[in-house]
Backbone as a printed PyTorch tensor [residue, N CA C, xyz], in Angstrom:
tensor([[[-11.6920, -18.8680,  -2.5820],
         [-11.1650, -18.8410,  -1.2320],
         [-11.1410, -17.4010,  -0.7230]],

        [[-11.8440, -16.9040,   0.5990],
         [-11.8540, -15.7960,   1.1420],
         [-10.3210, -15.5610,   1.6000]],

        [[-10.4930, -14.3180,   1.5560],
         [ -9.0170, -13.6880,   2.3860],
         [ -8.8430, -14.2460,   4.0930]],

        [[ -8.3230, -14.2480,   4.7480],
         [ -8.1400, -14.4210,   6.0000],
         [ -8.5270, -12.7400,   6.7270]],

        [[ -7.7990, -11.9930,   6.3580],
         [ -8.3070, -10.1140,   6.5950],
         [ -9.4830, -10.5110,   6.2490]],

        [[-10.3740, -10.5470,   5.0360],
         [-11.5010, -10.2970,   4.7780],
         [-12.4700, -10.7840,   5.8280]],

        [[-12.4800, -12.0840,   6.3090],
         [-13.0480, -13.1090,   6.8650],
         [-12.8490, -12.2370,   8.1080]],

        [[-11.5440, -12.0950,   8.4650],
         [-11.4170, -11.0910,  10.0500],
         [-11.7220,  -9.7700,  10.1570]],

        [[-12.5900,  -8.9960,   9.4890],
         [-12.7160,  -8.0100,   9.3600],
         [-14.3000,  -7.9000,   9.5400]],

        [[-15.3200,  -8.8610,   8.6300],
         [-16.5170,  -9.0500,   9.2350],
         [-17.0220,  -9.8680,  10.2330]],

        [[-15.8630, -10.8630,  10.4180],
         [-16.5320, -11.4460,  11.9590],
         [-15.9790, -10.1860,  13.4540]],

        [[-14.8900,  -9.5370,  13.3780],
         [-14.6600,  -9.0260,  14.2910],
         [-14.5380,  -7.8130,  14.3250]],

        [[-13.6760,  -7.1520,  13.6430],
         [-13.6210,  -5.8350,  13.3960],
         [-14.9350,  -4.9570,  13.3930]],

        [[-15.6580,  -5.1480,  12.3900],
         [-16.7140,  -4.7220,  12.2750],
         [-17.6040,  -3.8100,  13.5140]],

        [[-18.0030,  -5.1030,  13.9410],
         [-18.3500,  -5.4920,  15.6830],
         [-17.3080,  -4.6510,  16.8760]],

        [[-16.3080,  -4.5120,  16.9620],
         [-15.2100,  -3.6830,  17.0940],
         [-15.2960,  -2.2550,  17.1100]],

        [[-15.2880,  -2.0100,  15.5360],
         [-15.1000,  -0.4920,  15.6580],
         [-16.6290,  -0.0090,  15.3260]],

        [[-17.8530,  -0.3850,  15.5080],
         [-18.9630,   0.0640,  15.9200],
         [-19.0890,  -0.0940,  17.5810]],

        [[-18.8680,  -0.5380,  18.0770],
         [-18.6550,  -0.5880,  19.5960],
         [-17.3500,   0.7910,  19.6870]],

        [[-16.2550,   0.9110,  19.1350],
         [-15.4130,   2.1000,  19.0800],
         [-15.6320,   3.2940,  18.9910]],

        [[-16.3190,   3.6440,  17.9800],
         [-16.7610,   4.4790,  16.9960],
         [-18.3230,   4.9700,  17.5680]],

        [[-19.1350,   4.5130,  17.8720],
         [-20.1170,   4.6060,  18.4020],
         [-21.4680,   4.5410,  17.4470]],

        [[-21.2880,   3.8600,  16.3490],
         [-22.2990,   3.9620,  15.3020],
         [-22.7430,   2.5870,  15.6080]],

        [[-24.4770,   2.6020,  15.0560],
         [-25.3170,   1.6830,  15.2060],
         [-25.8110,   1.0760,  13.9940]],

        [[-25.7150,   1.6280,  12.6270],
         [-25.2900,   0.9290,  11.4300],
         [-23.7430,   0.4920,  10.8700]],

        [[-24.4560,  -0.6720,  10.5760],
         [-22.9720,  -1.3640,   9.8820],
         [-22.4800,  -0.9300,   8.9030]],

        [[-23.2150,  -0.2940,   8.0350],
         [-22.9350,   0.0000,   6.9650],
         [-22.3190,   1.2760,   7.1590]],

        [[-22.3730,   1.9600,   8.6380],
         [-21.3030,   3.0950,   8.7020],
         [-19.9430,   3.0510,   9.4100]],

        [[-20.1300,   2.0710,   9.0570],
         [-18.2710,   1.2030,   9.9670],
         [-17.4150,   1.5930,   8.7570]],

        [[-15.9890,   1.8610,   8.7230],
         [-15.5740,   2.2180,   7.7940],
         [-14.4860,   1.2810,   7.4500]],

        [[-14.9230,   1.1250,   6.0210],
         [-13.9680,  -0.3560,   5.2360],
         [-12.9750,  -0.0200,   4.2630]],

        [[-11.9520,  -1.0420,   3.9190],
         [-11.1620,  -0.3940,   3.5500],
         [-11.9140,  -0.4700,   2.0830]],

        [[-11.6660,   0.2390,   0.7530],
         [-11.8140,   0.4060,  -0.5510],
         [-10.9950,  -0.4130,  -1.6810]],

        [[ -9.6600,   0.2740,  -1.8850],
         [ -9.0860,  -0.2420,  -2.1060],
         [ -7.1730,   0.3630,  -1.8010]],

        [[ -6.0650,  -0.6990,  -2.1160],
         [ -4.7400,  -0.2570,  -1.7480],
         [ -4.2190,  -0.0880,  -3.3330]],

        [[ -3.8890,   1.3460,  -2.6510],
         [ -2.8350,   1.7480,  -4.4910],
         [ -1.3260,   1.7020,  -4.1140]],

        [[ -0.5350,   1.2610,  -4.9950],
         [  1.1880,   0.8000,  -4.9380],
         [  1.8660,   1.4370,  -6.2260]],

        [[  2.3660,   3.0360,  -5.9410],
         [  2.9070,   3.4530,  -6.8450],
         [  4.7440,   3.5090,  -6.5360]],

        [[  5.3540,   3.1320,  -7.5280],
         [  6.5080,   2.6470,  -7.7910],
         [  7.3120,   3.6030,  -9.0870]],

        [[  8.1590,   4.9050,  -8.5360],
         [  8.7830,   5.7350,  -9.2820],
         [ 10.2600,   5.2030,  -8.9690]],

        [[ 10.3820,   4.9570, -10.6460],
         [ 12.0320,   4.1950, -10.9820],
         [ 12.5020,   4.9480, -11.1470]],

        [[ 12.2040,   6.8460, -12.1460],
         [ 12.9980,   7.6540, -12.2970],
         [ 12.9280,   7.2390, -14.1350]],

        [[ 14.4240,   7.4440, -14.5030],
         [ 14.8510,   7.5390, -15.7940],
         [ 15.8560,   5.9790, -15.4720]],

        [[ 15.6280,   4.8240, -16.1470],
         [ 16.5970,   3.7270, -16.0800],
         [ 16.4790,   2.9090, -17.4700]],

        [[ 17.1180,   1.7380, -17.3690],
         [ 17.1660,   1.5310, -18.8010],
         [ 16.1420,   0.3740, -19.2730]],

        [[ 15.9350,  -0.3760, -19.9730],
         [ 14.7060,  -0.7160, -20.2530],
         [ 14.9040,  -2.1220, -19.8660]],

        [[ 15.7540,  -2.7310, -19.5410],
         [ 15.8510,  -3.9160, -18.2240],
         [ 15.9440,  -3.9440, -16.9560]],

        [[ 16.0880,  -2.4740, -16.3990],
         [ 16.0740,  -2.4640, -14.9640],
         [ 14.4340,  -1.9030, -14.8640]],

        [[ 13.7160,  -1.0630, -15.8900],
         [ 12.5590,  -1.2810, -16.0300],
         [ 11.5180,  -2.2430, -16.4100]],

        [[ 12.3580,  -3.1520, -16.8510],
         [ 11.3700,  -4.6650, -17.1220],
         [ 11.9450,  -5.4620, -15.4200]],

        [[ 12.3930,  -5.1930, -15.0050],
         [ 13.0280,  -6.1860, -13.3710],
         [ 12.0520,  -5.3980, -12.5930]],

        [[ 11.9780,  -4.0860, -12.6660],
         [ 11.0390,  -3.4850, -11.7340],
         [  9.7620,  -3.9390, -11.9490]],

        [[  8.9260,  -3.3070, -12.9080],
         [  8.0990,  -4.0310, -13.0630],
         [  7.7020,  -5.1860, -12.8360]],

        [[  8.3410,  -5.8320, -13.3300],
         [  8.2430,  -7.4970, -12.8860],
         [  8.0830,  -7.8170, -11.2670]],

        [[  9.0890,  -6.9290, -10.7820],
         [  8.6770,  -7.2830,  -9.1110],
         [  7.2660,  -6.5310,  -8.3030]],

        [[  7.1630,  -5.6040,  -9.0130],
         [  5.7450,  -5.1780,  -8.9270],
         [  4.8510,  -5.7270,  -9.2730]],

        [[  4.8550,  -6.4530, -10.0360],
         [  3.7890,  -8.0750, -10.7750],
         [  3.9060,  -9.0790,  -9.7090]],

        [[  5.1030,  -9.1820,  -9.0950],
         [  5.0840, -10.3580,  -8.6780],
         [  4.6030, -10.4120,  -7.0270]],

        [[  4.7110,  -8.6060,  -6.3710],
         [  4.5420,  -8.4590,  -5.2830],
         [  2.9950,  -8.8510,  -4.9790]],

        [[  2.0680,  -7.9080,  -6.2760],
         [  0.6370,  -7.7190,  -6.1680],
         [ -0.2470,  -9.0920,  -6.8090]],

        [[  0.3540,  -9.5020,  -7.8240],
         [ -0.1560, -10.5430,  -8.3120],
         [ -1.3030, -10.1100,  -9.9230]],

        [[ -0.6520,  -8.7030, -10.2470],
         [ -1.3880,  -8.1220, -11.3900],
         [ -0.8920,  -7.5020, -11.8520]],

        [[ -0.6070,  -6.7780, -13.0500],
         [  0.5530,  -6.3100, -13.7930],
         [  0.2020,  -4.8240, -13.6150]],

        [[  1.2340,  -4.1610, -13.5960],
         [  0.9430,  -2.9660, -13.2620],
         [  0.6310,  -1.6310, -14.7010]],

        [[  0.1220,  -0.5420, -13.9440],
         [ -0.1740,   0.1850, -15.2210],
         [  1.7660,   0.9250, -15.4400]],

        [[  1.8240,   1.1760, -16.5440],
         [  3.0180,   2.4830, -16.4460],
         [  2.5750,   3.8370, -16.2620]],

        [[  3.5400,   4.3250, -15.9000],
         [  3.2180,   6.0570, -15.8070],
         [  4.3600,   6.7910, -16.8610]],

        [[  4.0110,   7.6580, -17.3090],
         [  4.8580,   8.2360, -17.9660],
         [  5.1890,   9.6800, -17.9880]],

        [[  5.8680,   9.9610, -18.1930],
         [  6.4740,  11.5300, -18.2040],
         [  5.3060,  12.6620, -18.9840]],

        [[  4.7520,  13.6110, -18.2860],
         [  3.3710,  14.5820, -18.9950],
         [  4.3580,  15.5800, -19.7670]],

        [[  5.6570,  15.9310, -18.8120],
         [  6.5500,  17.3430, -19.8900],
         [  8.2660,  16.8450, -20.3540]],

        [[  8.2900,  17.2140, -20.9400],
         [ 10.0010,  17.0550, -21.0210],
         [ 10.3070,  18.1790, -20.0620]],

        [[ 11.8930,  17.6070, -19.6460],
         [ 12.4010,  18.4090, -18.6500],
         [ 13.7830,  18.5450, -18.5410]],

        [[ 14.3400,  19.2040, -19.4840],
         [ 16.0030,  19.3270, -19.9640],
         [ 16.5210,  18.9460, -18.9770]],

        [[ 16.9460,  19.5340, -17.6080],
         [ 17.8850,  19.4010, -16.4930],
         [ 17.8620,  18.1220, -15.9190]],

        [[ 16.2690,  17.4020, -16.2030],
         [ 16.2370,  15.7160, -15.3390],
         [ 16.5880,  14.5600, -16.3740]],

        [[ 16.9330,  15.5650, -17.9250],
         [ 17.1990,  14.4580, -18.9570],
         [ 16.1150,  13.4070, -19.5310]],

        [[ 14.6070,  14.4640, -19.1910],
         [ 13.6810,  14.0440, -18.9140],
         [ 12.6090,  14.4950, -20.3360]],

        [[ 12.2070,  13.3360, -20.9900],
         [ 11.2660,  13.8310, -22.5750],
         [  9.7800,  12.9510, -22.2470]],

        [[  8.9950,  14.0050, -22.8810],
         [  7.7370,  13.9500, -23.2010],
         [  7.0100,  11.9650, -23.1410]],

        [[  6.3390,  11.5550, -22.5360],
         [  6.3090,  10.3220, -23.1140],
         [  7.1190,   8.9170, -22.3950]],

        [[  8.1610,   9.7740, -21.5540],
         [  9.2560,   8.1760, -21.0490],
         [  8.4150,   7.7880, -20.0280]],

        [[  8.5520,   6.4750, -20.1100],
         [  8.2350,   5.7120, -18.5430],
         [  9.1060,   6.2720, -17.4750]],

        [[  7.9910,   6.5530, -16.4400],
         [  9.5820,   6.6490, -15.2410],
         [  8.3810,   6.4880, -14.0810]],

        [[  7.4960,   5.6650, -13.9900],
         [  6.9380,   5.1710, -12.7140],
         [  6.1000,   3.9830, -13.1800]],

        [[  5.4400,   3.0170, -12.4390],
         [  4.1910,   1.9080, -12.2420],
         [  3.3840,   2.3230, -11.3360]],

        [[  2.0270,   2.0310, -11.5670],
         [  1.1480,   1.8420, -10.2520],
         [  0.0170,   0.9500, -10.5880]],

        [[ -0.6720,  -0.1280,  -9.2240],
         [ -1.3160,  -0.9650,  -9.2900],
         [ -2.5630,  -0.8120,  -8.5250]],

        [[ -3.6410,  -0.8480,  -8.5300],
         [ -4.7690,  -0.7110,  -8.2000],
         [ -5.3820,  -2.0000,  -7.7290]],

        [[ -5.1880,  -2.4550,  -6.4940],
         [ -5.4910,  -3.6820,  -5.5570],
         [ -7.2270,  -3.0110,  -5.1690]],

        [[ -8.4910,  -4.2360,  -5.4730],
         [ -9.5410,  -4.0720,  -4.9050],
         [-10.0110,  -5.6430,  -4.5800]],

        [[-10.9420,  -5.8280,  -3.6470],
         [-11.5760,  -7.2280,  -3.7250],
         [-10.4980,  -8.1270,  -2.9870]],

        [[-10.8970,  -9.6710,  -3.4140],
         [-10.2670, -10.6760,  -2.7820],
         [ -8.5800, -10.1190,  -2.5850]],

        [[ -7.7320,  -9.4320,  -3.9580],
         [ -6.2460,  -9.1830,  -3.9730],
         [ -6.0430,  -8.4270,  -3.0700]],

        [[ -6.8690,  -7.6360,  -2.8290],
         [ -6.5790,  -6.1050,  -1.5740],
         [ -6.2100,  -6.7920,  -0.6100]],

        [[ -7.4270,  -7.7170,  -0.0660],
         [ -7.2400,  -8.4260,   1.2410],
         [ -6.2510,  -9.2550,   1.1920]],

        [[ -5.6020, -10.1640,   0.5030],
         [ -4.2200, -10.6890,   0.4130],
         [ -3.2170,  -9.9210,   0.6910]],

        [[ -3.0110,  -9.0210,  -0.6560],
         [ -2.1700,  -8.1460,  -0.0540],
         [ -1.9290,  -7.3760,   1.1100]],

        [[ -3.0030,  -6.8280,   1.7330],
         [ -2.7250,  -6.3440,   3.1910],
         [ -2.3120,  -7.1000,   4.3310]],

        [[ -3.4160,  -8.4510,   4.3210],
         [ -2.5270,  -9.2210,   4.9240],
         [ -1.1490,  -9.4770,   4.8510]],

        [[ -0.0920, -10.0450,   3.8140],
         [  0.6720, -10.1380,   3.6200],
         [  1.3310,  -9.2750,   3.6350]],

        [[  1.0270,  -7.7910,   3.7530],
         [  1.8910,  -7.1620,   4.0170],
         [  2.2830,  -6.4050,   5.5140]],

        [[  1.1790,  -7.0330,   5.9230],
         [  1.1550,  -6.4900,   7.7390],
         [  1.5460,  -7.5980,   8.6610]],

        [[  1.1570,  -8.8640,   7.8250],
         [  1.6710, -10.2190,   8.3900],
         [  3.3340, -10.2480,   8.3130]],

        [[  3.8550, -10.4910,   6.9880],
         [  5.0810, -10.6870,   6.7250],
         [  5.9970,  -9.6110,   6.0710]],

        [[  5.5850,  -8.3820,   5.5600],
         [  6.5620,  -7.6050,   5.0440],
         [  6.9570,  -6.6090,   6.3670]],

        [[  5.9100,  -5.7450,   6.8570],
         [  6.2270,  -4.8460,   7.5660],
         [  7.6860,  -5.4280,   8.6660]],

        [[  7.3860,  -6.6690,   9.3000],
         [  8.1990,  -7.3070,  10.1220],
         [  9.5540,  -7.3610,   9.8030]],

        [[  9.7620,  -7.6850,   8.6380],
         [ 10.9370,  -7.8030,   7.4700],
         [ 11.9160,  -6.3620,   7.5270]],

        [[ 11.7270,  -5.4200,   8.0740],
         [ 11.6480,  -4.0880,   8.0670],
         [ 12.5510,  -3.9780,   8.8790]],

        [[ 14.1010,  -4.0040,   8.5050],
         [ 15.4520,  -3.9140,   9.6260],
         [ 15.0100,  -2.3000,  10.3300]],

        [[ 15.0740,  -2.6290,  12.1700],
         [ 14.6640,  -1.5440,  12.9910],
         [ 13.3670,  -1.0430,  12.6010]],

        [[ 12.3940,  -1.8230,  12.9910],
         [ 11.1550,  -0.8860,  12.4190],
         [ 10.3290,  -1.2740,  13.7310]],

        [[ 10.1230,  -0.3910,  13.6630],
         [  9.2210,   0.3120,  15.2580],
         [  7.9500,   0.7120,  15.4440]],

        [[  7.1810,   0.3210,  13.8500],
         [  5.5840,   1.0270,  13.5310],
         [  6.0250,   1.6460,  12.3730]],

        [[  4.4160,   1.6550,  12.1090],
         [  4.4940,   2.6630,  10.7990],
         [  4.4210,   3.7340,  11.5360]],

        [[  4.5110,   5.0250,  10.7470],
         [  4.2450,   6.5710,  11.2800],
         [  3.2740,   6.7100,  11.4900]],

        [[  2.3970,   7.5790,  11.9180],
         [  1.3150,   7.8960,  12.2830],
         [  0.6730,   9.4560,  11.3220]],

        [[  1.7660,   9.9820,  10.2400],
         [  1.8890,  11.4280,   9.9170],
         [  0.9560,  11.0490,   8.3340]],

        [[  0.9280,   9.6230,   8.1000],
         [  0.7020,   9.4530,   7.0820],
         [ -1.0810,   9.5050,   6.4690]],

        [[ -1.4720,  10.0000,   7.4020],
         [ -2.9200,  10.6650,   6.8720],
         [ -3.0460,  11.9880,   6.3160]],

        [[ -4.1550,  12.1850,   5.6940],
         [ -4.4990,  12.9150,   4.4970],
         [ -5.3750,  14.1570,   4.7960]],

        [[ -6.3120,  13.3900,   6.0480],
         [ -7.6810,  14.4360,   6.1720],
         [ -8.9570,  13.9000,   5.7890]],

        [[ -8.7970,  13.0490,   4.7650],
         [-10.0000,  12.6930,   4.2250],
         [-10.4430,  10.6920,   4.5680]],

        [[ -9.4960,  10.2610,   5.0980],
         [ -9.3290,   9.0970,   5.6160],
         [ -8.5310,   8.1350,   4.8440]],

        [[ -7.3490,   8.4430,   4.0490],
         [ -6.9110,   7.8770,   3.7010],
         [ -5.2930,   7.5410,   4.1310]],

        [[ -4.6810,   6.8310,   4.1970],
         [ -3.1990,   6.5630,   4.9730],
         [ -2.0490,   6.1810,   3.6680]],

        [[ -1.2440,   6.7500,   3.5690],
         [  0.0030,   6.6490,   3.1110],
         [  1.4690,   6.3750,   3.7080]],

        [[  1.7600,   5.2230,   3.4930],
         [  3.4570,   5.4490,   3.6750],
         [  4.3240,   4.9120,   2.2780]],

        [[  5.3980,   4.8950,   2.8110],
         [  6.8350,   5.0540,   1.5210],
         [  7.6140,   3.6130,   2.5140]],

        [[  8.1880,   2.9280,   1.5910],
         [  8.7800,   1.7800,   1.8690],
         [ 10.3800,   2.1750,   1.0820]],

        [[ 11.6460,   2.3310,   1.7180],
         [ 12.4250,   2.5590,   1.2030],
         [ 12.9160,   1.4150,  -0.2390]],

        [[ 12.7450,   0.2420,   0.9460],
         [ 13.6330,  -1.0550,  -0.2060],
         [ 11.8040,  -2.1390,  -0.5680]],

        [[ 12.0800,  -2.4250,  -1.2550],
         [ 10.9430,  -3.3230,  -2.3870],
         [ 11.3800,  -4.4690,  -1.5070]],

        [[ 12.2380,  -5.0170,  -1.5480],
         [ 12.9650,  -6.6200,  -1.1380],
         [ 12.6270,  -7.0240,   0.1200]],

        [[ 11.4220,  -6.4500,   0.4690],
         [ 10.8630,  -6.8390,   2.1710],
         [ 10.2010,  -7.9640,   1.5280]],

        [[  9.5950,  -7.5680,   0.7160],
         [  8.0360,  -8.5020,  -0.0230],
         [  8.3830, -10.2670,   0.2470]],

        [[  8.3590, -11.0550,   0.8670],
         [  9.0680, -12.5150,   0.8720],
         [  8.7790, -13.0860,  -1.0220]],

        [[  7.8240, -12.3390,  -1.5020],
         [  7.2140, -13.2330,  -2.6850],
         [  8.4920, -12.6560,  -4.0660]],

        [[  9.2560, -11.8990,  -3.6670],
         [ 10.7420, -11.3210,  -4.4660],
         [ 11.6790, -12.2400,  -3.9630]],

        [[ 11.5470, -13.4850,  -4.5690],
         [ 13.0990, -14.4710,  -4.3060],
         [ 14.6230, -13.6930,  -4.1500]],

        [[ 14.7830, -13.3740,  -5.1360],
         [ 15.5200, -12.0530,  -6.1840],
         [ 15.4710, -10.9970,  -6.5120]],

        [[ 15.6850, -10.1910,  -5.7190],
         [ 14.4890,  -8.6280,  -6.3110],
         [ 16.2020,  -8.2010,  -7.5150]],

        [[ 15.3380,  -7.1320,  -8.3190],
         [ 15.7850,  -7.0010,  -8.7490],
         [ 17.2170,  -6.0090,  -8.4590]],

        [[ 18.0910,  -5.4670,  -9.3440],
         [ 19.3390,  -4.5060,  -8.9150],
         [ 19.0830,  -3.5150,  -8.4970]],

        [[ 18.0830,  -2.6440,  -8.9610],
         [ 17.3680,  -1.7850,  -8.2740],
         [ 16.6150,  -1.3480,  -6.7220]],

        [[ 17.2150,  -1.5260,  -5.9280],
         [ 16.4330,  -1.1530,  -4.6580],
         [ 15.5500,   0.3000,  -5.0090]],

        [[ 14.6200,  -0.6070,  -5.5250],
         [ 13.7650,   0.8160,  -5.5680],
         [ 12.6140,   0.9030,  -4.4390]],

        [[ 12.2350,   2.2270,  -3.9660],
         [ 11.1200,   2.0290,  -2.6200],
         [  9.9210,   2.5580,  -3.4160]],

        [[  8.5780,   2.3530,  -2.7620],
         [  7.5040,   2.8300,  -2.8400],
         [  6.3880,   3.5570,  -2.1700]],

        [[  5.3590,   3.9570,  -2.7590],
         [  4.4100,   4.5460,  -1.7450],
         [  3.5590,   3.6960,  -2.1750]],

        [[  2.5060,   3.3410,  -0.7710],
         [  1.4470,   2.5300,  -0.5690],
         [  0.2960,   2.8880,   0.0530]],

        [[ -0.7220,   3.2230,  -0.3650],
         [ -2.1850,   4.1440,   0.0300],
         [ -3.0180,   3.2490,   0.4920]],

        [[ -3.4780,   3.4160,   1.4790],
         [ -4.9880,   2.6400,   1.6060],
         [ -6.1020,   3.3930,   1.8360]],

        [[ -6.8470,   3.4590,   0.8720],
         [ -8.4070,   4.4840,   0.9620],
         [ -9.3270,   3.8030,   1.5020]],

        [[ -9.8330,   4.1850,   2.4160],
         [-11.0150,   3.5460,   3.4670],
         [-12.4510,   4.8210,   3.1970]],

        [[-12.9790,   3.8700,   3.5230],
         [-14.6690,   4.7190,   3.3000],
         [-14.7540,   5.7330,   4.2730]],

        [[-13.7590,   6.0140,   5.1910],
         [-13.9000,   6.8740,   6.2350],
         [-13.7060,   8.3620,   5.9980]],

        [[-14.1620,   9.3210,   6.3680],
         [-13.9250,  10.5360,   5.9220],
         [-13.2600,  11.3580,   6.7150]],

        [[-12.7740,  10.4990,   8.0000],
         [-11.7830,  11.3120,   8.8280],
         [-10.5710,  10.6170,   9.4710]],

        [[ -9.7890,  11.1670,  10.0110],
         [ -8.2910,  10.2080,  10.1350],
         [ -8.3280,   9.3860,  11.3420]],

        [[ -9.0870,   9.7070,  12.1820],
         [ -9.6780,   9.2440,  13.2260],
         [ -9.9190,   7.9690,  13.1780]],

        [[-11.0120,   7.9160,  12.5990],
         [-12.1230,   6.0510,  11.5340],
         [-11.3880,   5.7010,  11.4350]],

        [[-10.2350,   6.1160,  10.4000],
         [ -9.0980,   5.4670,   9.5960],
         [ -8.0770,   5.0780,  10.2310]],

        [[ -7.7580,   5.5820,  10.9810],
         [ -6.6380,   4.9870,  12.0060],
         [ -7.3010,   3.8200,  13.0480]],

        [[ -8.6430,   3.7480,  13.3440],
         [ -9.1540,   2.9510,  14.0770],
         [ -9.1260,   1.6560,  13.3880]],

        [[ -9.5420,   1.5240,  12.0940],
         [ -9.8050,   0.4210,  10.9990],
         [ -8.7210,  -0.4680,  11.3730]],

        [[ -7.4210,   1.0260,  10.5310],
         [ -6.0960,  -0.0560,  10.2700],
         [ -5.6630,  -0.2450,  11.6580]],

        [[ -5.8520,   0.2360,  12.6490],
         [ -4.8630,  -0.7510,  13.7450],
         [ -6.3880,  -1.5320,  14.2450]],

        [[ -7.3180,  -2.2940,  13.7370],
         [ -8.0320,  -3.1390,  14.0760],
         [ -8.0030,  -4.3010,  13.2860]],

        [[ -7.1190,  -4.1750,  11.9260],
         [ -7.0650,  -4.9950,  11.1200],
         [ -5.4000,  -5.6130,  11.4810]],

        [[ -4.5710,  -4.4610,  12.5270],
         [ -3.4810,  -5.2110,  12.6270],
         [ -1.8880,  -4.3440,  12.4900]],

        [[ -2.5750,  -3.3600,  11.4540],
         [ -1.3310,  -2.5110,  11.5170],
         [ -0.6940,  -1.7200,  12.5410]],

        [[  0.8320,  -2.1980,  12.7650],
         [  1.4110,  -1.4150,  14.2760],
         [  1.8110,  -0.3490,  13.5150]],

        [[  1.1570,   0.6790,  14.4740],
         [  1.5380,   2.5050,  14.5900],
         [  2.3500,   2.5140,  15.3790]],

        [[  3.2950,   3.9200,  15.3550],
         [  5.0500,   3.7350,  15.9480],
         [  3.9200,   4.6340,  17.4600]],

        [[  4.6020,   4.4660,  18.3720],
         [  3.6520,   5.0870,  19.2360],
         [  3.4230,   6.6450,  19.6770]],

        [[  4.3660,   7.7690,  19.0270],
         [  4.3800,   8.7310,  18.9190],
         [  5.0280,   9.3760,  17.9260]],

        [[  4.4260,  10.3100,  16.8850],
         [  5.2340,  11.1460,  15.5520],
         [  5.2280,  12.3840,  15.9530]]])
């Protein structure tokens, strides 16, 4: 089963932002790649790190990698080796779910939310924002005790912020209207 984004992205978009953009190959329309979802818990204990996780499994639909600590760090109580983040690497059919679902039903979920920012480009065409609370996701019955927030990347084939901002508000994402 195709994505619904996916499906709306080559019947229309496409067509769209080459008419936008002013390019006459398709293949220089710029698509998204893939969405990365990194999730820093910090230092917690090894059930509020199995709840996190878990809701990070349950948001994306794939288990996430861990991250772990590169130095010890006396003052953060912080050693060589600890877990203290996740991140998930969405490409293909899951990307397009997930974006949908998250431009369809999470962003909305978003007490006072007015757009995403607009600050969250890179230069190179890629967009970032930070989600304070996890518990937007509808697919977290229960999130866990942890209100933990995240950052969420989307890398597009585009090499300028321009493309990239054209893509995502053609695929749907509301930008706040001035940063």
């Amino acid at each position: 089963m195709a994505a619904y984004l996916k499906e709306e992205y080559t019947n229309r978009v496409v067509a769209e932002l080459e008419q936008k953009l002013g390019t006459t190959n398709r293949m220089l329309v710029p698509r998204l790649q893939k969405i990365v979802l990194n999730m820093a818990f910090g230092i917690v204990s090894k059930d509020e790190q199995k709840n996190l996780v878990g809701d990070l499994t349950a948001i994306t639909g794939q288990k996430p990698k861990l991250c772990k600590a590169k130095k010890s760090i006396s003052n953060f109580k912080l050693r060589e080796g600890m877990v203290i983040g996740a991140q998930v690497t969405l490409r293909g059919d899951r990307m397009w779910e997930f974006a949908h679902r998250f431009i369809a039903t999470a962003l909305p979920r978003i007490r006072d939310f007015h757009g995403v920012p607009n600050r969250g480009f890179d230069g190179r065409g890629n967009y970032t924002l930070g989600i304070k609370d996890h518990s937007i996701f509808p697919e977290l019955v229960e999130a866990s005790a942890g209100h933990s927030g995240m950052d969420i990347t989307f890398v597009t084939s585009s090499n300028d912020n321009k493309a990239a901002k054209a893509l995502l508000e053609s695929l749907g994402v509301p930008f706040a209207g001035r940063a």
